[in-house]
NUZAZA-514986 format. One record per residue: x, y, z of N, C-alpha, C, O in turn. Coordinates in steps of 0.02 Angstrom, whole numbers, padded with zeros to 5 digits, always signed. Layout:
! NUZAZA-514986
XYZXYZXYZXYZ/...
! end
This chain:
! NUZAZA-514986
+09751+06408+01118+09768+06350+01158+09765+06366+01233+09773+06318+01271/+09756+06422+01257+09742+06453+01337+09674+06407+01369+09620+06392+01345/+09709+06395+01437+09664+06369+01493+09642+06285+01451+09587+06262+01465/+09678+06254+01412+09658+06223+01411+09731+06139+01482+09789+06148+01501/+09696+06093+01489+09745+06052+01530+09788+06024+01502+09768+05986+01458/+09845+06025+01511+09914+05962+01480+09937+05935+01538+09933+05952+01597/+09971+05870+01497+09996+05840+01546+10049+05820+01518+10046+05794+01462/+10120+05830+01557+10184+05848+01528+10232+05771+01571+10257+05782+01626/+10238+05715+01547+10256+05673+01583+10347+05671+01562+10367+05701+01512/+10384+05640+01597+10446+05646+01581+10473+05557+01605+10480+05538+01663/+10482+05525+01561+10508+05455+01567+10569+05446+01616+10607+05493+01628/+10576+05390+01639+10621+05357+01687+10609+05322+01726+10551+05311+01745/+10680+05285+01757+10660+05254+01811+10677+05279+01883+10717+05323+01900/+10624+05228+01933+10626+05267+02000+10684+05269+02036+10729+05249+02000/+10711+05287+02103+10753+05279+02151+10840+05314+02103+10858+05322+02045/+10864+05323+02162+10926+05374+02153+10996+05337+02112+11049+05358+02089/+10965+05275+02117+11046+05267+02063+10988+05256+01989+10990+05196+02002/+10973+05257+01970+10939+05292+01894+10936+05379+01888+10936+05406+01833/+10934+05408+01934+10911+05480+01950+10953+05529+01898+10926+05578+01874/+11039+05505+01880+11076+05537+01815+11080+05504+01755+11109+05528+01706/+11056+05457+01756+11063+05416+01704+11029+05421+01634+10968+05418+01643/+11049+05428+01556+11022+05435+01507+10971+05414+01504+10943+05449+01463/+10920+05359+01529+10858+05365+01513+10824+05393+01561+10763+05397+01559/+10863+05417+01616+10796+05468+01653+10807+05554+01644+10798+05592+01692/+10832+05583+01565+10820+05639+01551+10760+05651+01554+10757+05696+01596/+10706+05640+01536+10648+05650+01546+10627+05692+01602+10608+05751+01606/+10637+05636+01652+10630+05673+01724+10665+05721+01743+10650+05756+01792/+10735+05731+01693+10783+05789+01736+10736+05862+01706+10727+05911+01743/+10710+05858+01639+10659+05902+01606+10612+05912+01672+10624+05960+01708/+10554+05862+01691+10530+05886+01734+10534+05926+01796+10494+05963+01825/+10612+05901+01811+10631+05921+01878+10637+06018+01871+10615+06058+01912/+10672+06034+01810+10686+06088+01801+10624+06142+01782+10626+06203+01794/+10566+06102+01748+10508+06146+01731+10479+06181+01811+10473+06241+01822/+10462+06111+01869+10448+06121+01935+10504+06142+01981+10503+06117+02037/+10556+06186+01965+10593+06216+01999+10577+06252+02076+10598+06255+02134/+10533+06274+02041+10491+06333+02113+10428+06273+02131+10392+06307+02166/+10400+06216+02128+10354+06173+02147+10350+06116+02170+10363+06067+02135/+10330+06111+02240+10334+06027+02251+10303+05990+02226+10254+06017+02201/+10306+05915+02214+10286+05877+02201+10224+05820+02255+10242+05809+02313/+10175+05797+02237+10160+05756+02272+10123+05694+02244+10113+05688+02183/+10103+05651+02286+10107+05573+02240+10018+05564+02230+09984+05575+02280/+09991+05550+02181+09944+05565+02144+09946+05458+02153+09997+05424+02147/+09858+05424+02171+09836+05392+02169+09864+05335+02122+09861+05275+02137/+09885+05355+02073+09921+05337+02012+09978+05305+02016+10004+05268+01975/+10004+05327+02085+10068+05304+02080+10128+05355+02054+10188+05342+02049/+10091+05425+02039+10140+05460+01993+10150+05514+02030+10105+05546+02056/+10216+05527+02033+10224+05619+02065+10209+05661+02024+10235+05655+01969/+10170+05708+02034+10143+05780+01999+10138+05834+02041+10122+05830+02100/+10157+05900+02004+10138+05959+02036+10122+06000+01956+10145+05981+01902/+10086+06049+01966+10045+06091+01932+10069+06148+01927+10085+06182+01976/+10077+06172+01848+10085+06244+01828+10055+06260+01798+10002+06235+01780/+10092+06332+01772+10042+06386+01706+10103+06374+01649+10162+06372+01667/+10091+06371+01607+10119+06395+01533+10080+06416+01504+10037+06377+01483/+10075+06482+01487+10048+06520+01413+09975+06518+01428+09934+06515+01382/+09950+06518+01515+09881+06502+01504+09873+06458+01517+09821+06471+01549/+09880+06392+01524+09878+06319+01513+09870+06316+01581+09895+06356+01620/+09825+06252+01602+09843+06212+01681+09913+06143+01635+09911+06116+01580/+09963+06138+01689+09995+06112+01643+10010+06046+01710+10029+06066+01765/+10003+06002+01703+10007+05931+01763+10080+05916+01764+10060+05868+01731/+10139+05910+01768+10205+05892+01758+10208+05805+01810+10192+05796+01869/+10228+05767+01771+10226+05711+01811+10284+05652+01802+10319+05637+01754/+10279+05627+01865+10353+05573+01833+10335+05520+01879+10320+05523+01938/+10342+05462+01830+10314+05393+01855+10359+05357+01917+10419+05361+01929/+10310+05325+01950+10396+05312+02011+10378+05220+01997+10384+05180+02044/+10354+05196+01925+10367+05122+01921+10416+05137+01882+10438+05194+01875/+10445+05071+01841+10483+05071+01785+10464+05099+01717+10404+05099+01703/+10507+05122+01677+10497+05140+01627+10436+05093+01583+10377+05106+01570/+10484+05030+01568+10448+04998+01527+10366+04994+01558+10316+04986+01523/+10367+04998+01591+10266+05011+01625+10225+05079+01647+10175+05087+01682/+10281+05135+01603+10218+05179+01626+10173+05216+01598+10150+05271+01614/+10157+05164+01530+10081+05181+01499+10012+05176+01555+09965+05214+01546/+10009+05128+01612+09972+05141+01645+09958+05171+01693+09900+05180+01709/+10018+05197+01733+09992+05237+01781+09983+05309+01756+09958+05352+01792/+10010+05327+01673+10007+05381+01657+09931+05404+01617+09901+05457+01613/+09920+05341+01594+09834+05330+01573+09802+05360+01636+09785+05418+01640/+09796+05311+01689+09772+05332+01742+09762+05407+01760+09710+05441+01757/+09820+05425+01778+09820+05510+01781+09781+05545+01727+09736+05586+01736/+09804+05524+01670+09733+05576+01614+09688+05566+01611+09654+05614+01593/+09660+05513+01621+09588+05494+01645+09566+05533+01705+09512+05561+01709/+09615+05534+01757+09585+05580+01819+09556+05638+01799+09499+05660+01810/+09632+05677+01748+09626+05756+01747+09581+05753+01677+09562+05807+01653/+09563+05688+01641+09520+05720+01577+09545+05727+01539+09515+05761+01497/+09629+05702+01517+09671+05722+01468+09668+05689+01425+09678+05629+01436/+09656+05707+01365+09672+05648+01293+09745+05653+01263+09783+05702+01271/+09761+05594+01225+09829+05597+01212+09839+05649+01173+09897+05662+01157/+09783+05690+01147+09813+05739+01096+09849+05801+01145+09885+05843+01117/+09838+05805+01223+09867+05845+01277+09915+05816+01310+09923+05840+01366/+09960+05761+01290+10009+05732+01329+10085+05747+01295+10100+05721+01241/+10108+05769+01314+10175+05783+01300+10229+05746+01341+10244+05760+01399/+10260+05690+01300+10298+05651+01331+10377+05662+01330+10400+05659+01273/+10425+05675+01381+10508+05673+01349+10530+05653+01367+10524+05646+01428/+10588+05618+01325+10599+05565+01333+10671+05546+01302+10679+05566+01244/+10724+05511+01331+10792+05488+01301+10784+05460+01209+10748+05420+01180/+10834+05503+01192+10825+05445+01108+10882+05426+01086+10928+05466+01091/+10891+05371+01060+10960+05357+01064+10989+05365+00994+11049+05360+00982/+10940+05377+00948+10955+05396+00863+10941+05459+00853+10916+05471+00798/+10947+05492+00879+10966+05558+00854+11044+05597+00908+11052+05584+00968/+11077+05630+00879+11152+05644+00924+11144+05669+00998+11100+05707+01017/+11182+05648+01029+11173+05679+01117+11178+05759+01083+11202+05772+01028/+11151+05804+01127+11131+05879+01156+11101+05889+01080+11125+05931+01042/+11029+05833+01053+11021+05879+01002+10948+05862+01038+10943+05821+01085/+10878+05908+01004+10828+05890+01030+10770+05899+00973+10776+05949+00937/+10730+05866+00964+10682+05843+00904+10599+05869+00956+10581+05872+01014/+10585+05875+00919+10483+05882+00936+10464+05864+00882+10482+05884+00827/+10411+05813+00900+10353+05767+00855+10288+05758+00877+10269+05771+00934/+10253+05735+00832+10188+05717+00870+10176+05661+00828+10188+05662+00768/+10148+05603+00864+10158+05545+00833+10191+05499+00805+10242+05531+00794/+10199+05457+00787+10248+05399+00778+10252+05345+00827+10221+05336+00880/+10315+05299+00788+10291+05226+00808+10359+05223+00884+10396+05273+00888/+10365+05191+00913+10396+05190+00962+10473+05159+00979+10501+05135+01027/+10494+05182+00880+10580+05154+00888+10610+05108+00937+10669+05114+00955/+10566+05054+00962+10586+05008+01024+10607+05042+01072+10643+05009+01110/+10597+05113+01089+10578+05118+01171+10506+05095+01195+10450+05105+01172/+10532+05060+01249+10488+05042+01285+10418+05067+01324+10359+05051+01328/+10469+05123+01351+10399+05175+01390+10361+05194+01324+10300+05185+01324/+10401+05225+01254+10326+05256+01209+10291+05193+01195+10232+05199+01179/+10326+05106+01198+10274+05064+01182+10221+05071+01235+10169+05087+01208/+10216+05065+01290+10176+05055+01338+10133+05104+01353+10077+05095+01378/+10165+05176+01333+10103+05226+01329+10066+05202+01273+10008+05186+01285/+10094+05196+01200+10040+05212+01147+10000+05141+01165+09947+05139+01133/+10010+05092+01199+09950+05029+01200+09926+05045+01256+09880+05008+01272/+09938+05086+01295+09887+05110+01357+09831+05180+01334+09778+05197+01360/+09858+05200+01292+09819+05255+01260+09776+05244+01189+09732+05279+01163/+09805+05186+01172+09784+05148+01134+09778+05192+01041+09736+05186+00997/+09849+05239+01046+09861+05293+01016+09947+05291+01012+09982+05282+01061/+09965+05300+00960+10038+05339+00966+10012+05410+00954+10050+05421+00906/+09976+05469+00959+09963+05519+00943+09974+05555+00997+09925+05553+01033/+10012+05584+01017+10029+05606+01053+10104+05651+01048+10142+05633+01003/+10125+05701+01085+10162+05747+01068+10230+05716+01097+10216+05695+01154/+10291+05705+01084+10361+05704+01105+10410+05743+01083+10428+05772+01032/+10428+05734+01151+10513+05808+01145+10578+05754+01134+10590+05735+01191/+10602+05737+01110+10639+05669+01097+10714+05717+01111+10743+05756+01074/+10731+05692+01190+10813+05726+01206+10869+05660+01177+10875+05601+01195/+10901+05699+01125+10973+05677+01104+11037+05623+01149+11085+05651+01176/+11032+05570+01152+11069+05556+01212+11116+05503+01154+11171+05490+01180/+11112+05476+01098+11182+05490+01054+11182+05407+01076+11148+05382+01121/+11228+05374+01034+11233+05297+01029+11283+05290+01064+11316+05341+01074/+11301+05241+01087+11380+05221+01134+11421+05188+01080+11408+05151+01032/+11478+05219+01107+11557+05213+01059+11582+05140+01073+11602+05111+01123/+11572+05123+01009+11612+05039+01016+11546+04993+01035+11488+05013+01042/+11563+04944+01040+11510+04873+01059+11462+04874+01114+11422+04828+01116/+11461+04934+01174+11426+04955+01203+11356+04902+01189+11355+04885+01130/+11288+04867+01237+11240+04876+01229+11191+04939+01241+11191+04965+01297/+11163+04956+01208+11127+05000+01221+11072+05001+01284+11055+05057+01303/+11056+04969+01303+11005+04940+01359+11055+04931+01414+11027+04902+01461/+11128+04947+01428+11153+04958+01459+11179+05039+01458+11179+05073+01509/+11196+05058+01406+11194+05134+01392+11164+05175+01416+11188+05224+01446/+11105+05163+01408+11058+05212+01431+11030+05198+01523+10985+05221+01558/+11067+05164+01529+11057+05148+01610+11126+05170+01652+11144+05151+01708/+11161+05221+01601+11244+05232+01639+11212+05299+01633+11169+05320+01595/+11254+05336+01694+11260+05413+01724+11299+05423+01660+11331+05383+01626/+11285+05497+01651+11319+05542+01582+11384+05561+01629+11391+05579+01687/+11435+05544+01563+11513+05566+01600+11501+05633+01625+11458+05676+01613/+11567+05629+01672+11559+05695+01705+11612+05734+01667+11643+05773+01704/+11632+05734+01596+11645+05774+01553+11567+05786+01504+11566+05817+01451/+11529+05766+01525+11487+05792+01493+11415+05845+01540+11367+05873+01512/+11431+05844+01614+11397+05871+01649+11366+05939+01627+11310+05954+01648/+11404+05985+01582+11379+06044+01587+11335+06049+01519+11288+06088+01511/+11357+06008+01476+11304+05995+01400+11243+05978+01432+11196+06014+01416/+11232+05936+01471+11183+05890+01499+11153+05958+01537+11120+05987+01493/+11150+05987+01583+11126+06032+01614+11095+06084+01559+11034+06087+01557/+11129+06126+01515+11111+06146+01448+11053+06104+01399+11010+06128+01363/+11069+06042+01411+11011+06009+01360+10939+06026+01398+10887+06052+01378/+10960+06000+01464+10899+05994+01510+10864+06068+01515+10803+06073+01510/+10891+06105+01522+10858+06185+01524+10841+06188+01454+10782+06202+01449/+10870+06180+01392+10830+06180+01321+10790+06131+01304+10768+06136+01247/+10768+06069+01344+10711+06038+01338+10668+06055+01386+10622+06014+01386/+10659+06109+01441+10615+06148+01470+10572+06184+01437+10511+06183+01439/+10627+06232+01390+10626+06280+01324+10585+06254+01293+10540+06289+01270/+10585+06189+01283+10554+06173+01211+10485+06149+01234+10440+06160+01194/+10468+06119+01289+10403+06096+01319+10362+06160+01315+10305+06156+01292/+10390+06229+01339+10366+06295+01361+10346+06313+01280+10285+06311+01273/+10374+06326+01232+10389+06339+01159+10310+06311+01151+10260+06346+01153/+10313+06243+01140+10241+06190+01113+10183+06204+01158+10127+06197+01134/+10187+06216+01195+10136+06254+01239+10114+06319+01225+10054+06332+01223/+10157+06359+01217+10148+06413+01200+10136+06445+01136+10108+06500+01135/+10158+06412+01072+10174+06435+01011+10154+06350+00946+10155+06350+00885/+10145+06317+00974+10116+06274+00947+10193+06221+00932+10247+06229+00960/+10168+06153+00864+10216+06126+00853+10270+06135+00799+10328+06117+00791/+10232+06164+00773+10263+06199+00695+10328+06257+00723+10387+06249+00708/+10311+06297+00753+10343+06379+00772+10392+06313+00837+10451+06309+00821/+10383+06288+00873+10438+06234+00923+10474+06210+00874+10531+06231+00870/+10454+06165+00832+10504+06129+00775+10546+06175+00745+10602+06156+00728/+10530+06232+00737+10584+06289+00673+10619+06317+00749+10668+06349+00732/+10615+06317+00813+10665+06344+00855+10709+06270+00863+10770+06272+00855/+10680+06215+00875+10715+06173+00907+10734+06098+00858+10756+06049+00887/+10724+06097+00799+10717+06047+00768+10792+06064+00726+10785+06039+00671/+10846+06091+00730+10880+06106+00684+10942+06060+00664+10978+06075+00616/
! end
């Protein structure tokens, strides 16, 4: 799998009061992969900066529209770099599986999130790879579409920081070791 391109996108929405909020884990993944890397804004509309994993040119990118729309500026970008969805690795909030747990898949249908609807009809594919971060259902009558738009308690700050560095882990893992050998570290 060396030298070949990925493109590692991380869901959310733009501007600083979304910036902690359960559906922009995604981006907190990104933020942490480009630790040592700036970012800059790509034609697309999308911030990206560029690494290595395992060999790999690896694109890291995070959409600065809304969630629910960024099958296209993320199309866009793989079209630039040449990427097919079988090189896109998407991560992303899930709200059915438990907060701090984390799943890797490739393919499937888009459990009514929005952003995987809008990628897989912009790619015109659900085939594509996801790191699905654990962000757990809300207690009591909660809507969920409000849930996932609230900052994680700040009794939960240091799980959350831990998730986010083990969904780094796990992007690095699938890159490096495929999906099978990622799933038996991180699927448990």
């Amino acid at each position: 799998m060396a030298d070949e391109r990925w493109l590692v996108l991380g869901l959310g929405n733009p501007g600083d009061q979304y910036a902690a909020t359960r559906h922009n884990i995604g981006q907190m993944v990104i933020n942490y992969l480009a630790i040592n890397s700036k970012f800059s804004v790509h034609k697309s509309k999308t911030l990206i900066t560029d690494i290595r994993v395992a060999g790999n040119a690896v694109t890291l990118a995070k959409s600065q529209g809304y969630m629910n729309d960024s099958g296209g500026p993320t199309k866009a970008l793989a079209d630039f770099y040449k990427v097919d969805a079988s090189h896109l690795i998407v991560i992303h909030d899930e709200l059915d599986i438990p907060f701090n747990t984390i799943r890797l898949k490739f393919g499937g249908g888009d459990n009514g999130h929005n952003g995987l609807k809008s990628l897989s009809q912009h790619f015109t594919t659900p085939n594509y790879f996801r790191v699905r971060m654990g962000i757990g259902r809300p207690a009591g009558p909660q809507d969920p579409a409000d849930f996932v738009l609230k900052p994680f308690a700040s009794s939960e700050k240091k799980t959350v920081e831990d998730l986010v560095a083990r969904g780094a882990l796990a992007v690095e893992r699938l890159l490096e070791k495929g999906l099978e050998a990622a799933q038996q570290e991180f699927n448990k």
